[in-house]
C-alpha positions as a printed NumPy array, in Angstrom:
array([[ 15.762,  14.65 ,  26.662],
       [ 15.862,  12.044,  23.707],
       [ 15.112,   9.468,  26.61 ],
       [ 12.174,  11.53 ,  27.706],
       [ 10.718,  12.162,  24.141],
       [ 11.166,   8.064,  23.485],
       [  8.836,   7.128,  26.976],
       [  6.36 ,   9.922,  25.767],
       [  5.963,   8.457,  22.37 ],
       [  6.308,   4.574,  22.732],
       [  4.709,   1.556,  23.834],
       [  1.039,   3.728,  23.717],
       [ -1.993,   1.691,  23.441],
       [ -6.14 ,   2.754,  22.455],
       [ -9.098,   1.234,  22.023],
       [-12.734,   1.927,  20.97 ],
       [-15.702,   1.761,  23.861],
       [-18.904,   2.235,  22.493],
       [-22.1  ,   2.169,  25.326],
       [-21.187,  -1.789,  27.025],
       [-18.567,  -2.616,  23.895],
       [-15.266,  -2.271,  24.387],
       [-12.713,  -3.386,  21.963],
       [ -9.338,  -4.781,  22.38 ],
       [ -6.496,  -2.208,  23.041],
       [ -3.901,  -1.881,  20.147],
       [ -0.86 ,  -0.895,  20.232],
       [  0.021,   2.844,  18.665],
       [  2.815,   3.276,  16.39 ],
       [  2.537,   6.535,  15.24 ],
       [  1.255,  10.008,  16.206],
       [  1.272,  12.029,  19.086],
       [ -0.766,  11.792,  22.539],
       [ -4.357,  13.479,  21.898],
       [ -4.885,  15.875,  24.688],
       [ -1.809,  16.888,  25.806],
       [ -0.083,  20.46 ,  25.386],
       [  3.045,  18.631,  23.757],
       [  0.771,  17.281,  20.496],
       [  0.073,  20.374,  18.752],
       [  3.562,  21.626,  19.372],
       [  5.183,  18.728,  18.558],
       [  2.738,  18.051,  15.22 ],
       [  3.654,  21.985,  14.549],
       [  6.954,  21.325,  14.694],
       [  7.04 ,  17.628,  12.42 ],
       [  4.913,  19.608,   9.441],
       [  6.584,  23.05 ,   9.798],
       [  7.413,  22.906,   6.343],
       [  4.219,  22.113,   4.56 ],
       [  3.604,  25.207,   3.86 ],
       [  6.838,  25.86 ,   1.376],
       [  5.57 ,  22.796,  -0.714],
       [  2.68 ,  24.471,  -1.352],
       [  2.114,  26.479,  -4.639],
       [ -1.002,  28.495,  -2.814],
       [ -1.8  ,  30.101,  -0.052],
       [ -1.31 ,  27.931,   3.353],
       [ -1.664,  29.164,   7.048],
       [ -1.305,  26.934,  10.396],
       [ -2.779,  26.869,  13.442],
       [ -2.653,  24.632,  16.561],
       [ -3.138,  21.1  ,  14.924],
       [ -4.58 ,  22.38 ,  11.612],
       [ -4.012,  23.479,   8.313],
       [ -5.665,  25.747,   5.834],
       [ -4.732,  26.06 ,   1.988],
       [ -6.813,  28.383,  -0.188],
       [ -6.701,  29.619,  -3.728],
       [ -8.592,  32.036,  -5.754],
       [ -8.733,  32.453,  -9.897],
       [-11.43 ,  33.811, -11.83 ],
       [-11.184,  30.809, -14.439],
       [-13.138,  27.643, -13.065],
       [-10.629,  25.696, -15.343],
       [ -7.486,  26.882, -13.405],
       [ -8.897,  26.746, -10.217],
       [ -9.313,  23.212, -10.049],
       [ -6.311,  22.122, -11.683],
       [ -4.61 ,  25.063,  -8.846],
       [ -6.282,  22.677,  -6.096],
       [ -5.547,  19.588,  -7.455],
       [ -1.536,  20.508,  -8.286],
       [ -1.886,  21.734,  -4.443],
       [ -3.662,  18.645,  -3.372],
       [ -0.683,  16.683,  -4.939],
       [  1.532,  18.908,  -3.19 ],
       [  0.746,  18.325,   0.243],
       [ -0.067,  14.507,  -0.396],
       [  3.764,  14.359,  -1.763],
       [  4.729,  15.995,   1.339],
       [  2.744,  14.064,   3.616],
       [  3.728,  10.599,   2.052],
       [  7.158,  11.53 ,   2.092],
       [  6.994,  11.983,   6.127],
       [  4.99 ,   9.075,   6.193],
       [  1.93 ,  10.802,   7.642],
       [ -0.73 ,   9.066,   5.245],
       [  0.028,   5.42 ,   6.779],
       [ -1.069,   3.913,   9.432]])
């Protein structure tokens, strides 16, 4: 299964085509294959944690992500979002989701 999982995920190429432009292909390092029933299970399964570094409100679906708060002070609201903001960039750095 590791063997399948490795072929899935390696030696994946893209490339931009624009009306008669096409540019070269690169080669993928990271991510999962758009399209196919396997990415939202298998990006469901890498961030199935997020949630618990939240300090708000966070709900999943498919290939996305929701966080929410809600305070009657403007004050505390934004600095809610922004501690929350820093929560799931922490989390997200520390899986190495935000490089490319």
């Amino acid at each position: 299964m590791v063997n399948w999982f490795h072929s899935y995920l390696s030696n994946r190429f893209q490339r931009i085509k624009s009306s008669c432009v096409s540019l070269p292909w690169k080669s993928i390092h990271k991510g999962v294959p758009q399209g196919s029933g396997l990415s939202p299970l298998l990006f469901d399964l890498f961030i199935h944690d997020l949630p618990k570094s939240c300090n708000s409100f966070c709900s999943q679906f498919a290939d996305d992500l929701n966080s929410s708060v809600a305070d009657k002070d403007h004050n505390v609201l934004v600095t809610k979002l922004q501690d929350n903001f820093t929560a799931i960039k922490a989390f997200c750095s520390e899986k190495r989701l935000d490089r490319y």
